[in-house]
DRENVEXZA-79932 format. One record per residue: residue number from 1; chain; x, y, z of N, C-alpha, C in turn. Coordinates in nm, 4 decimals, m for minus. Layout:
% DRENVEXZA-79932
+-----+--------+----------+----------+----------+----------+----------+----------+----------+----------+----------+
| num | cadena |     n_xx |     n_yy |     n_zz |    ca_xx |    ca_yy |    ca_zz |     c_xx |     c_yy |     c_zz |
+-----+--------+----------+----------+----------+----------+----------+----------+----------+----------+----------+
| NUM |      A |        X |        Y |        Z |        X |        Y |        Z |        X |        Y |        Z |
...
+-----+--------+----------+----------+----------+----------+----------+----------+----------+----------+----------+
END
This chain:
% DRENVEXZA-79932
+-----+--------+----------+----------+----------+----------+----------+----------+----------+----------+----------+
| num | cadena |     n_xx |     n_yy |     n_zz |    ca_xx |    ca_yy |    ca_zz |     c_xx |     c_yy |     c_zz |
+-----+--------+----------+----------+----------+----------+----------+----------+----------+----------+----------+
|   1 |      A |  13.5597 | m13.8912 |   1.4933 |  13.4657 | m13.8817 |   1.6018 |  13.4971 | m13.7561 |   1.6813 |
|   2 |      A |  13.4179 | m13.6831 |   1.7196 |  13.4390 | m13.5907 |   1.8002 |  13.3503 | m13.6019 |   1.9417 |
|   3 |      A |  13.4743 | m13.5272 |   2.0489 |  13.3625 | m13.5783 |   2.1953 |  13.3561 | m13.4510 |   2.2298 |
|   4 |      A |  13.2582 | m13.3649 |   2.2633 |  13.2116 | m13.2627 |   2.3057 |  13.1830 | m13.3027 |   2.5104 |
|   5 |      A |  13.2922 | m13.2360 |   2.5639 |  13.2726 | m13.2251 |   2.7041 |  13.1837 | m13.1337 |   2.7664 |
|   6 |      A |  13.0889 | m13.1657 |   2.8687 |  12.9941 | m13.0412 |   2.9182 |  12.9458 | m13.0577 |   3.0365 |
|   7 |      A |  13.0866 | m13.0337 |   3.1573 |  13.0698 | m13.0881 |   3.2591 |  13.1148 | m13.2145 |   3.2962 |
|   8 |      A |  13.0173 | m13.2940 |   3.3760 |  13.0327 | m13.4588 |   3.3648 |  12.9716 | m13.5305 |   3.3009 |
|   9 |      A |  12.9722 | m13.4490 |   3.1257 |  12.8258 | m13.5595 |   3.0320 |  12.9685 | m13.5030 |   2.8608 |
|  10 |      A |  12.9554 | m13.5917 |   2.8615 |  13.0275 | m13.5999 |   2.6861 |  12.8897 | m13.6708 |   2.6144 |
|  11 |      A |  12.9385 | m13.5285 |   2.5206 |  12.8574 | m13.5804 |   2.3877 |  12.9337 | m13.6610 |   2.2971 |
|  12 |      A |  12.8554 | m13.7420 |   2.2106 |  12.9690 | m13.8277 |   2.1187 |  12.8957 | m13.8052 |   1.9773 |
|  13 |      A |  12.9649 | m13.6947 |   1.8587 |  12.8871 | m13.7504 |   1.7396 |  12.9972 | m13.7596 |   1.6085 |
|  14 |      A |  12.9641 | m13.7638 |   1.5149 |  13.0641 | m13.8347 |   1.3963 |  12.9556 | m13.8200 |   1.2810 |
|  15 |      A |  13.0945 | m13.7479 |   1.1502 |  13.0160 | m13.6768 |   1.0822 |  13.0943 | m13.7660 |   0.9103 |
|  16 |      A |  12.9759 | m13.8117 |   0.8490 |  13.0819 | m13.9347 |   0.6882 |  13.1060 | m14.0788 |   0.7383 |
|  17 |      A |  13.0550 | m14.1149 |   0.7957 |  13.1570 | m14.2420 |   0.8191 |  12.9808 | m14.3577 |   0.8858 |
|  18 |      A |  13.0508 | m14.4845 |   0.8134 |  12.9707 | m14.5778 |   0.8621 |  12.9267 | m14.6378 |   0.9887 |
|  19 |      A |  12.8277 | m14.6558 |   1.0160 |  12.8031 | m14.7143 |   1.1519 |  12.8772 | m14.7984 |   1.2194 |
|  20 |      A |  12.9312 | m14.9305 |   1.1636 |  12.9921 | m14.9947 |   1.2206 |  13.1471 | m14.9145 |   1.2888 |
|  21 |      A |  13.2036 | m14.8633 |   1.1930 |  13.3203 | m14.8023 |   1.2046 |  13.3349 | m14.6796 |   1.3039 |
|  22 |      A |  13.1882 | m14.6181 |   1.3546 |  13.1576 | m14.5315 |   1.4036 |  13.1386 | m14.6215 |   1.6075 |
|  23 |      A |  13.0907 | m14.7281 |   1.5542 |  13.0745 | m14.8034 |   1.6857 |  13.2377 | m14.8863 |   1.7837 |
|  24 |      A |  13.3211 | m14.8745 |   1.6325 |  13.4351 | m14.8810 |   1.6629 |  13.5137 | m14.8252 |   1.7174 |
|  25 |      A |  13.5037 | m14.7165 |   1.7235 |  13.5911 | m14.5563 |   1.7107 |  13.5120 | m14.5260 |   1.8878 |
|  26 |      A |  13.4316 | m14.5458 |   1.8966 |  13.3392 | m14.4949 |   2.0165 |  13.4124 | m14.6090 |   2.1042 |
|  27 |      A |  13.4042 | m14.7470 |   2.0988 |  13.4793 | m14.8431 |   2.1635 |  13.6345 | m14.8284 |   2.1717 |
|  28 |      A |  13.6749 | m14.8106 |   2.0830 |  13.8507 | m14.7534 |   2.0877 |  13.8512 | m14.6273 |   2.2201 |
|  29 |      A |  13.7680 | m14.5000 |   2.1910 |  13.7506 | m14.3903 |   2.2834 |  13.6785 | m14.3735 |   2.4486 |
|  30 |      A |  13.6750 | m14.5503 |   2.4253 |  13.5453 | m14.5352 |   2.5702 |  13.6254 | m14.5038 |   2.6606 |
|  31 |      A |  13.7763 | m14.5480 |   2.6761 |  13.8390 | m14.5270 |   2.8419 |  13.8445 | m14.3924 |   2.8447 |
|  32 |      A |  13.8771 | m14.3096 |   2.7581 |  13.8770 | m14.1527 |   2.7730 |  13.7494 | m14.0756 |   2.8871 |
|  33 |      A |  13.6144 | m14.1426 |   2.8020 |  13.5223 | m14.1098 |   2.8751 |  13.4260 | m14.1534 |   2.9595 |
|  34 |      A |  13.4743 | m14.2873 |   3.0169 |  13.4284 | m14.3320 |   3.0991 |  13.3552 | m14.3828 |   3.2250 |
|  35 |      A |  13.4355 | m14.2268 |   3.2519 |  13.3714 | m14.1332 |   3.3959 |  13.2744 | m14.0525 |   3.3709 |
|  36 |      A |  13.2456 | m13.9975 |   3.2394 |  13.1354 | m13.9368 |   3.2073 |  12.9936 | m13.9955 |   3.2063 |
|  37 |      A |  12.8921 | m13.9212 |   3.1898 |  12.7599 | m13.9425 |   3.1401 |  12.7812 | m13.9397 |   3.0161 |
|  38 |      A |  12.7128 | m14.0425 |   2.9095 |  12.7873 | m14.0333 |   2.7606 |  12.5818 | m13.9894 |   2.7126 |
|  39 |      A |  12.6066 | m13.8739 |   2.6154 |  12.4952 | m13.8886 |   2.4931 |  12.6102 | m13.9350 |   2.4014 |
|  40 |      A |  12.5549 | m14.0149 |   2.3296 |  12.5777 | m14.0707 |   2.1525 |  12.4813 | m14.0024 |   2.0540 |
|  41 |      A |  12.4989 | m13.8655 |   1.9829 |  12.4460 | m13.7884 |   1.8957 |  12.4696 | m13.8441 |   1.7397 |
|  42 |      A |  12.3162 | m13.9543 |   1.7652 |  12.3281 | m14.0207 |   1.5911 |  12.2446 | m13.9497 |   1.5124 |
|  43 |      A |  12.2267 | m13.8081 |   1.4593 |  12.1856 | m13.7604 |   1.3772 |  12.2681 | m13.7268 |   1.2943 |
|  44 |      A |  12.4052 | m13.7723 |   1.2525 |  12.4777 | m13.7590 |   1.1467 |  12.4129 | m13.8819 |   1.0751 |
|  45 |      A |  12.3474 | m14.0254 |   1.0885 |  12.3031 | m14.0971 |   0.9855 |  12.1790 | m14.0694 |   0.9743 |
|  46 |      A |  12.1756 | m14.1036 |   0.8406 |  12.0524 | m14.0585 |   0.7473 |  11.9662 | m14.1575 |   0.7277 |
|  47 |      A |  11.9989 | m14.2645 |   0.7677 |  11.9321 | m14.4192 |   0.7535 |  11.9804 | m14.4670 |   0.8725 |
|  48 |      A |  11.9264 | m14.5197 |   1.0016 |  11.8795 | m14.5842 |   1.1122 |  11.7759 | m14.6685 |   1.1531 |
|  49 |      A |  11.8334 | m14.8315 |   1.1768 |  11.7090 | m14.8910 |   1.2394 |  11.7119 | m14.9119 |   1.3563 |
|  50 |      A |  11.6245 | m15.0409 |   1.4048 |  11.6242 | m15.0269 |   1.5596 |  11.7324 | m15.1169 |   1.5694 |
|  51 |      A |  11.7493 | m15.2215 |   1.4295 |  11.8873 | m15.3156 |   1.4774 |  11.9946 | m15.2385 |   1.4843 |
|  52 |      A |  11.9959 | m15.1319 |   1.3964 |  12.1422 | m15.0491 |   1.4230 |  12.1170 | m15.0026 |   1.5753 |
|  53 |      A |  12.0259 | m14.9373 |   1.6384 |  12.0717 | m14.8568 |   1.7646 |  12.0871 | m15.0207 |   1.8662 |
|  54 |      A |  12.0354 | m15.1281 |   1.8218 |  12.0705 | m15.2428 |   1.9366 |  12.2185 | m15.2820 |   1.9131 |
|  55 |      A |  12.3275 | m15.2792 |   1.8377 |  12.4535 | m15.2603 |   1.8267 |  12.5352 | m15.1583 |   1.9434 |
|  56 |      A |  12.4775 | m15.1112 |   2.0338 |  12.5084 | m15.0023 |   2.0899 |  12.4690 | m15.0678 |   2.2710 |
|  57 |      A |  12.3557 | m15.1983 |   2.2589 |  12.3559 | m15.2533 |   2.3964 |  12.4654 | m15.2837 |   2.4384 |
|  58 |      A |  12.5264 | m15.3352 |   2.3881 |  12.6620 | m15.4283 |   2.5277 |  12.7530 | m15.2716 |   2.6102 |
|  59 |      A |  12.7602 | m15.1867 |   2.4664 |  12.8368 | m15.0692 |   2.5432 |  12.7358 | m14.9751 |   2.6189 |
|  60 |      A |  12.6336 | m14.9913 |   2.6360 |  12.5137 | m14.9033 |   2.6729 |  12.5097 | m14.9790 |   2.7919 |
|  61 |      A |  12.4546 | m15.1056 |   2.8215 |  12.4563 | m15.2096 |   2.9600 |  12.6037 | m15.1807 |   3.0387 |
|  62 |      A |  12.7111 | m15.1966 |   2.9624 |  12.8423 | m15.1884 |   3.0412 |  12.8588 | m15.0297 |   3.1106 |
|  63 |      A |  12.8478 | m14.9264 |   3.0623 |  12.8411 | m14.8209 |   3.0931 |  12.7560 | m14.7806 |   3.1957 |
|  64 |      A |  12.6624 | m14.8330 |   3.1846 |  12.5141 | m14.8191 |   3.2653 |  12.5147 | m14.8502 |   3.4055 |
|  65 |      A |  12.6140 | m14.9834 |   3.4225 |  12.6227 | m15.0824 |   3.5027 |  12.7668 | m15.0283 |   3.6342 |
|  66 |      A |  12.7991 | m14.8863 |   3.5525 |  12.8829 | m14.8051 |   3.6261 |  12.8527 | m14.7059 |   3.6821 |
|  67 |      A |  12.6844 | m14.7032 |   3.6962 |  12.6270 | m14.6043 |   3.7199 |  12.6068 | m14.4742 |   3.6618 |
|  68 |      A |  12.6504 | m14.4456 |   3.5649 |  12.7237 | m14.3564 |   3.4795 |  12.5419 | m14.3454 |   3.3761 |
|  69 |      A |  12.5299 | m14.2872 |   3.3067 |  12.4096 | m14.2858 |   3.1670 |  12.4665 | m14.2705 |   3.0445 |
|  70 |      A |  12.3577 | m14.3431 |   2.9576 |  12.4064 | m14.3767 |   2.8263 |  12.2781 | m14.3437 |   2.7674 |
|  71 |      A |  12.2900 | m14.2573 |   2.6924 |  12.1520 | m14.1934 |   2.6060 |  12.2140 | m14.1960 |   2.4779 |
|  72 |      A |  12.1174 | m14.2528 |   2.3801 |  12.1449 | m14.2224 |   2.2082 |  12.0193 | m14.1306 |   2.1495 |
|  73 |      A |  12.0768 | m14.0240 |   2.0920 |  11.9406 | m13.9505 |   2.0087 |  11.9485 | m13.9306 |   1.8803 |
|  74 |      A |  11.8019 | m14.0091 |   1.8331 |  11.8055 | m13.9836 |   1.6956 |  11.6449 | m13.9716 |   1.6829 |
|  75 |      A |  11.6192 | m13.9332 |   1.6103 |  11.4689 | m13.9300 |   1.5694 |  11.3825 | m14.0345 |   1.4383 |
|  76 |      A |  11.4963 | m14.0849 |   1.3707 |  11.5043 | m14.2192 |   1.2773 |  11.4297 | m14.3359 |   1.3630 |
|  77 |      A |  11.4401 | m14.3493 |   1.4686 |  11.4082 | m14.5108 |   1.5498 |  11.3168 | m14.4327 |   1.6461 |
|  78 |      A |  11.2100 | m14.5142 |   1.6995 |  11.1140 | m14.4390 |   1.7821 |  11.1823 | m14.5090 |   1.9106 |
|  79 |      A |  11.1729 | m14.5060 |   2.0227 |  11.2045 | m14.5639 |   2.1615 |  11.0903 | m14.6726 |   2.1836 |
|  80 |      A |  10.9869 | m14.6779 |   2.1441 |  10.9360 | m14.8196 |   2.1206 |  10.9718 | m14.9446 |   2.0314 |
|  81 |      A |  11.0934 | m14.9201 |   1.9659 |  11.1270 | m15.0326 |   1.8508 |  11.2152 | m15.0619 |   1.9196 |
|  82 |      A |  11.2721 | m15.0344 |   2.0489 |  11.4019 | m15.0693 |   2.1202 |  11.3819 | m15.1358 |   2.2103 |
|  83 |      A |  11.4609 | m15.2425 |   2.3056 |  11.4141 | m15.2706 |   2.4449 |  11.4532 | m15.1770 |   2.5355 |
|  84 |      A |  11.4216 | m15.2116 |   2.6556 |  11.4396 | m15.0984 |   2.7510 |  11.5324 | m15.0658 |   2.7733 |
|  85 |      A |  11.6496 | m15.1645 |   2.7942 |  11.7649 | m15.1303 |   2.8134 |  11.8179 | m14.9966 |   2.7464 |
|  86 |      A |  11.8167 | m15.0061 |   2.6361 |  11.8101 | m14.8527 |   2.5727 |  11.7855 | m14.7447 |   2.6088 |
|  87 |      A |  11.8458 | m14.6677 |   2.6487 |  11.7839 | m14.5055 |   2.6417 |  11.7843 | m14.3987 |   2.5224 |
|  88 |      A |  11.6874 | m14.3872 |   2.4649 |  11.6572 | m14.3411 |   2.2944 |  11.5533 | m14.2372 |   2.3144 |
|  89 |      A |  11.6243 | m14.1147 |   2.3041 |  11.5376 | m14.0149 |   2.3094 |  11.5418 | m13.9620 |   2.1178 |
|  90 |      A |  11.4263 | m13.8571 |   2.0905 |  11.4706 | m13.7904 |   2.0059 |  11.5801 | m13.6517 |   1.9670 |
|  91 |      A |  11.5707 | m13.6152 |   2.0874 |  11.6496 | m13.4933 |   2.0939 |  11.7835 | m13.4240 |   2.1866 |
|  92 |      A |  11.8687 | m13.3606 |   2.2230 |  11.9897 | m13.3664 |   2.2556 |  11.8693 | m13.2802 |   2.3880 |
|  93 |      A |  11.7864 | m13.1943 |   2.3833 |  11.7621 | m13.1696 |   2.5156 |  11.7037 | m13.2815 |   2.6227 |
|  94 |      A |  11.6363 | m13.3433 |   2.4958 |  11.5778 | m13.4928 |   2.6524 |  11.6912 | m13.5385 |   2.6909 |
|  95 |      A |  11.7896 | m13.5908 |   2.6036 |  11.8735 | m13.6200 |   2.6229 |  11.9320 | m13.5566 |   2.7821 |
|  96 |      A |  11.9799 | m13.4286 |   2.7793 |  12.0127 | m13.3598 |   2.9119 |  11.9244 | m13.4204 |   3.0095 |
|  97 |      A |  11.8018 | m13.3822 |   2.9517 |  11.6827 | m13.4076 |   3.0735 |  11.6415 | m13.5692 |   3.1041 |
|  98 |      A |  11.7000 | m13.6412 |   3.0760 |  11.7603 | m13.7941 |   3.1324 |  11.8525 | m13.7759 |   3.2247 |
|  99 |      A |  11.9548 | m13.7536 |   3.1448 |  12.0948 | m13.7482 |   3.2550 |  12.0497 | m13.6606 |   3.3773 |
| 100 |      A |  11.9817 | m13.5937 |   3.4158 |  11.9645 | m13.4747 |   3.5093 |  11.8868 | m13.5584 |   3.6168 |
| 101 |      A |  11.7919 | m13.5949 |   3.5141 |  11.6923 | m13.6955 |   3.6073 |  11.7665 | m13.8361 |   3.6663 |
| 102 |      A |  11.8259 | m13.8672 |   3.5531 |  11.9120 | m14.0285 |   3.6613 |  12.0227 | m13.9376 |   3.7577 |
| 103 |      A |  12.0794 | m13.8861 |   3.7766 |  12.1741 | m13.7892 |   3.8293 |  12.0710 | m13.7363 |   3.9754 |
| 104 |      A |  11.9692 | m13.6928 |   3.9599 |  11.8933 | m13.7299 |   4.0980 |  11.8220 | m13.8696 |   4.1701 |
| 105 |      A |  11.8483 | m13.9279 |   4.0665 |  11.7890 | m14.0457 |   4.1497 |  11.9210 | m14.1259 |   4.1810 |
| 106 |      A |  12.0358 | m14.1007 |   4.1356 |  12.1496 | m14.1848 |   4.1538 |  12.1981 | m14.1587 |   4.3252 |
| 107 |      A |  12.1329 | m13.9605 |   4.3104 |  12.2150 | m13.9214 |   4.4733 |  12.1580 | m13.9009 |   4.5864 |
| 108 |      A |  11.9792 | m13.9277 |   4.5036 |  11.8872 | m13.9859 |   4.6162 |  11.8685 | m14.1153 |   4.6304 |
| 109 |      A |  12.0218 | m14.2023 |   4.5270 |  12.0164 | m14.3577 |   4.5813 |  11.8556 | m14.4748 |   4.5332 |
| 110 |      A |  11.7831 | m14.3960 |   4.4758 |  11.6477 | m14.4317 |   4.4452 |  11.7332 | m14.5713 |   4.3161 |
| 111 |      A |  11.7908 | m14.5406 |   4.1840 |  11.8698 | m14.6081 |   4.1497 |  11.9721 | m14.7454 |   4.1750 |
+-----+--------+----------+----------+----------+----------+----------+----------+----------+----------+----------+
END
């Protein structure tokens, strides 16, 4: 797994290796980045459903629930096959442009 720091937002992506084992490795690494805004960059799999990106709620809600953002991007799963809880963009720039946007509403308290 590799975590790409950029500021107060870590990227998270992982390159050969199975999903589950990949969801593992991200859970082993969460205290590291905790304090961050996390993207999860799943365009290393080549096959994605929406049940795979719902494997990713409990650590997506827990994170979330720290005020902190949790964005996954892939372009495999549309953001309508997900519940809301999810944040599922297609691309690493929405991606930014989430975090930027909850990041003003967190410090205009709107959140």
């Amino acid at each position: 797994m590799v975590l790409d720091k950029d500021g107060t937002t870590t990227i998270v992506f992982q390159e050969n290796i199975a999903l589950a084992k990949f969801i593992a490795n991200l859970n082993g690494a969460y205290s590291k980045i905790k304090n961050d805004n996390i993207i999860v960059n799943l365009f290393s799999f080549s096959k994605l459903t929406s049940s795979d990106v719902l494997e990713f709620l409990e650590l997506s809600n827990t994170h979330r629930n720290t005020k902190k953002s949790f964005v996954l991007v892939t372009d495999k799963v549309s953001y309508d096959e997900v519940p809301s809880q999810i944040c599922l963009v297609p691309t690493l720039q929405e991606a930014r442009d989430i975090i930027e946007m909850e990041e003003i509403e967190r410090d205009l308290e709107l959140n």
